[in-house]
C-alpha positions in Angstrom: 60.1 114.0 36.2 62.2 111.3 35.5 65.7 112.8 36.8 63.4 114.1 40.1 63.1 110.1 40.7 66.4 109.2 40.5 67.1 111.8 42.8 64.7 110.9 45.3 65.9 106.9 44.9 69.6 108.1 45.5 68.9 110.0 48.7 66.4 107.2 49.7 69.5 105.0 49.3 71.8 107.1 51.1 69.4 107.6 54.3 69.2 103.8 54.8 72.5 102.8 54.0 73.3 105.1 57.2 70.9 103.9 59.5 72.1 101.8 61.8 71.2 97.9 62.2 69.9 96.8 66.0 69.8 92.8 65.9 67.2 93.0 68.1 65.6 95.3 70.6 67.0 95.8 74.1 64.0 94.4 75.9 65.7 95.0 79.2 66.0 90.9 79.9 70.1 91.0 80.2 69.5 93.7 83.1 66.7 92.0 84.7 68.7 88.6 85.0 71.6 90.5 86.3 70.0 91.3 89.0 69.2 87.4 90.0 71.0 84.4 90.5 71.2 83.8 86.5 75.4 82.7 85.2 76.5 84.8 82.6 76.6 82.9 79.1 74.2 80.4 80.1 70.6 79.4 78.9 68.2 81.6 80.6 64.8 80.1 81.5 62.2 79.6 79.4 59.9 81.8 81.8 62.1 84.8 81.8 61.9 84.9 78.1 59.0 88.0 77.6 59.3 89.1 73.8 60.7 87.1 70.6 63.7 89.6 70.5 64.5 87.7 74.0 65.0 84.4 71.7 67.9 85.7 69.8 70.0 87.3 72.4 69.1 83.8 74.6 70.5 81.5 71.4 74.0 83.7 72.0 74.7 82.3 75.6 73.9 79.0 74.2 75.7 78.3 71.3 78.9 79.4 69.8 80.0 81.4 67.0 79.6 78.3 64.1 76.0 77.4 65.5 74.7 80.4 66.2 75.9 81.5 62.5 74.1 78.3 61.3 70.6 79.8 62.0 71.4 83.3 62.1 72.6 84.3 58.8 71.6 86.1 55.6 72.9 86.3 52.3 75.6 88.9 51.6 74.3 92.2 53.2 71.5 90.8 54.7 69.1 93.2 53.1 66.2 90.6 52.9 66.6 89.5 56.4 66.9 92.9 57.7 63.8 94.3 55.6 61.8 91.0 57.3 62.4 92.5 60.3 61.7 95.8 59.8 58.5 95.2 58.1 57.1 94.6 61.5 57.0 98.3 62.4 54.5 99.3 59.5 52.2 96.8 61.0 49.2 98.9 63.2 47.1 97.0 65.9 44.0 98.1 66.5 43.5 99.6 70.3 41.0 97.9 72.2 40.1 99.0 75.9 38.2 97.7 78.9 38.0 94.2 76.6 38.3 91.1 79.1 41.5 89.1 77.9 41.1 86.5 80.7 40.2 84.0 78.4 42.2 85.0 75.2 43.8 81.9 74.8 40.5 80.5 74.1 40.5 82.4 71.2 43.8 81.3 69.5 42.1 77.5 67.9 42.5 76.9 64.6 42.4 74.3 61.9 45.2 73.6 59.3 44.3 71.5 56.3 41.1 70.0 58.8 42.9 69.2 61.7 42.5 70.8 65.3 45.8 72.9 66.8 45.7 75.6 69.7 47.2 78.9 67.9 47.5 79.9 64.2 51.6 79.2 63.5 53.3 76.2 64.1 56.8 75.1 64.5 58.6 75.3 60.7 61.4 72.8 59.3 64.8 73.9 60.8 67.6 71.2 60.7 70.4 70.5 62.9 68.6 70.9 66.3 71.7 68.8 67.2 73.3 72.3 67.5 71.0 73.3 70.4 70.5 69.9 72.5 73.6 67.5 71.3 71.3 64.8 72.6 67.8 65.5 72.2 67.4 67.7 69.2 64.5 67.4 67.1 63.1 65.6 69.6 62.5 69.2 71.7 60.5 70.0 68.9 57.9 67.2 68.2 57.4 66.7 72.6 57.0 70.4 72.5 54.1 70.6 70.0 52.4 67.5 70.9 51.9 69.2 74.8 50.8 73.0 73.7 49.0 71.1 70.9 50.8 73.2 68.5 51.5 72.1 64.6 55.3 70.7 63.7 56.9 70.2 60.4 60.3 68.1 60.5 63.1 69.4 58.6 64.3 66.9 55.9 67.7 67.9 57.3 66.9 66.7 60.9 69.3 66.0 63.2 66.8 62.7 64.2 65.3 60.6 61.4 61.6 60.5 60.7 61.3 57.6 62.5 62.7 59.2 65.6 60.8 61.9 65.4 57.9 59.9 64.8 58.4 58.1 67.9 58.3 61.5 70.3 54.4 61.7 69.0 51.9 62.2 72.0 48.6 60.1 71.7 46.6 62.5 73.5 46.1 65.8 71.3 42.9 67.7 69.9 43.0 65.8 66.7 44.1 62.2 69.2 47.1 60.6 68.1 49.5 63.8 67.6 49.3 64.9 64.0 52.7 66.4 62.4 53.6 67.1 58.5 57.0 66.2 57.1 59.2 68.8 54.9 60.5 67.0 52.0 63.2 67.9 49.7 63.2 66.6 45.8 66.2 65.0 44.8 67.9 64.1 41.6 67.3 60.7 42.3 63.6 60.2 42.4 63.8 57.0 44.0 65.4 58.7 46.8 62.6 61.3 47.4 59.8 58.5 46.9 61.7 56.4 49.6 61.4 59.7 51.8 57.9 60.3 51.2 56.7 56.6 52.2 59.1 56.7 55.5 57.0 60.1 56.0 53.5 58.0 55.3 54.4 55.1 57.1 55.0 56.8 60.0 51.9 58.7 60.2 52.7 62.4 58.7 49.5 63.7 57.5 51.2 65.5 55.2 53.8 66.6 53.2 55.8 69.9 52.2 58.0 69.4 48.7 60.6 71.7 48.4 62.0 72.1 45.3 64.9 73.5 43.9 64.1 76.0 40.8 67.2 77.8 40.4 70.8 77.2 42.0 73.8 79.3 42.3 76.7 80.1 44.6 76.0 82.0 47.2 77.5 84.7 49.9 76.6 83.7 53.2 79.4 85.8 54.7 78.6 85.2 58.3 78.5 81.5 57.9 81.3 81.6 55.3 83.4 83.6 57.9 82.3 81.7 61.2 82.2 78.3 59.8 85.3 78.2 57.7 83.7 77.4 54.4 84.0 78.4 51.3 81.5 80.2 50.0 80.7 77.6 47.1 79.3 75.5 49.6 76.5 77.9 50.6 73.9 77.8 47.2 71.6 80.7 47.3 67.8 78.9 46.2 65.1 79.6 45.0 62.4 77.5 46.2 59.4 76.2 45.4 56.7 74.9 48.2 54.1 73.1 47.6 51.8 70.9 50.4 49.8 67.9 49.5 47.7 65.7 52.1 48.6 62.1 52.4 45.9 59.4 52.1 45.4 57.8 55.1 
């Protein structure tokens, strides 16, 4: 019984070691803006973007090898990220037919934590925006959410402060004033990470995401490591902790 397993487990192995890896799906959007007036190695428009596969090959006209490594990169083989992806085929939706989708949109509201937002997902923490728009950044971000009235947590790691960010709010959402959270990172200083949380309450986050650090080692982030021309010391693999907690306001 046993050695029947381990058999099974090596060919399992074997068969997925061999299949090839497809970053993302050939959705057809290189061909299709080929045949218009789009430049080569340029950002495509927004409204030619039809899938999220589209995102990925879209960030590779943008941004060079270093940035695009930045965001795009797993540890060592890349098993986790890879398995993340492929997940998504096991996933089934359920066939409906003749259903009127004019007004599916309407559908999408939600509340997180009590407040009002326009879809169920929001925009997560994801530092250096400074790689995509040298002089707007984060800022893309926070204007972004505020108009589609979508949820956005700021990255500790922001390109902009929290007060910048802040400062993009709209006044005019579902919930009023624009209502974001703010990431937090703990820090071996605690005076440092209770400066960061009142900046994050004085400018109006509602609240707060503390990530925290529970076990830290070096890592192997090859792409970055190769790409970025840093040792691989620099790159701690970490396992977080999350936790969310509303702020009194």
């Amino acid at each position: 019984m046993h050695s029947s397993l381990l058999l099974i487990t090596q060919l399992a192995a074997v068969v997925l070691a061999g299949e090839p890896w497809i970053n993302e799906v050939d959705t057809g959007l290189e061909t299709y803006l080929l045949g218009t007036n789009y430049t080569e190695g340029t950002l495509p428009l927004l409204k030619d973007i039809r899938a999220l596969p589209d995102f990925d090959w879209a960030a590779r006209q943008h941004l060079n090898d270093q940035m695009y490594s930045f965001y795009r990169t797993g540890t060592a083989g890349e098993q986790s990220y890879r398995h993340n992806l492929d997940i998504w085929k096991s996933v089934q939706f359920r066939s409906r037919h003749l259903s009127d989708v004019t007004k599916l949109n309407e559908t999408l509201a939600t509340t997180i934590l009590g407040y009002n937002f326009s879809a169920p997902f929001f925009i997560a923490p994801a530092a250096r925006g400074i790689y995509g728009d040298p002089e707007r950044a984060e800022l893309n971000f926070v204007e972004a959410a505020g108009k589609e009235n979508i949820l956005y947590i700021p990255s500790m790691y922001a390109s902009k402060t929290i007060e910048e960010i802040a400062a993009g709010k709209s006044n005019s959402t579902l919930n009023g004033p624009q209502v974001i959270f703010q990431q937090i990172y703990t820090n071996a200083n605690l005076s440092v990470t209770w400066d960061n949380i009142r900046r994050a309450e004085r400018t109006g986050a509602k609240a707060i995401e503390i990530m925290r650090t529970e076990i830290v080692r070096d890592g192997a982030q090859l792409g970055a490591t190769n790409l970025q021309n840093i040792s691989a010391s620099f790159l701690n693999t970490r396992q977080l902790e999350s936790n969310v907690y509303l702020l009194d306001q």
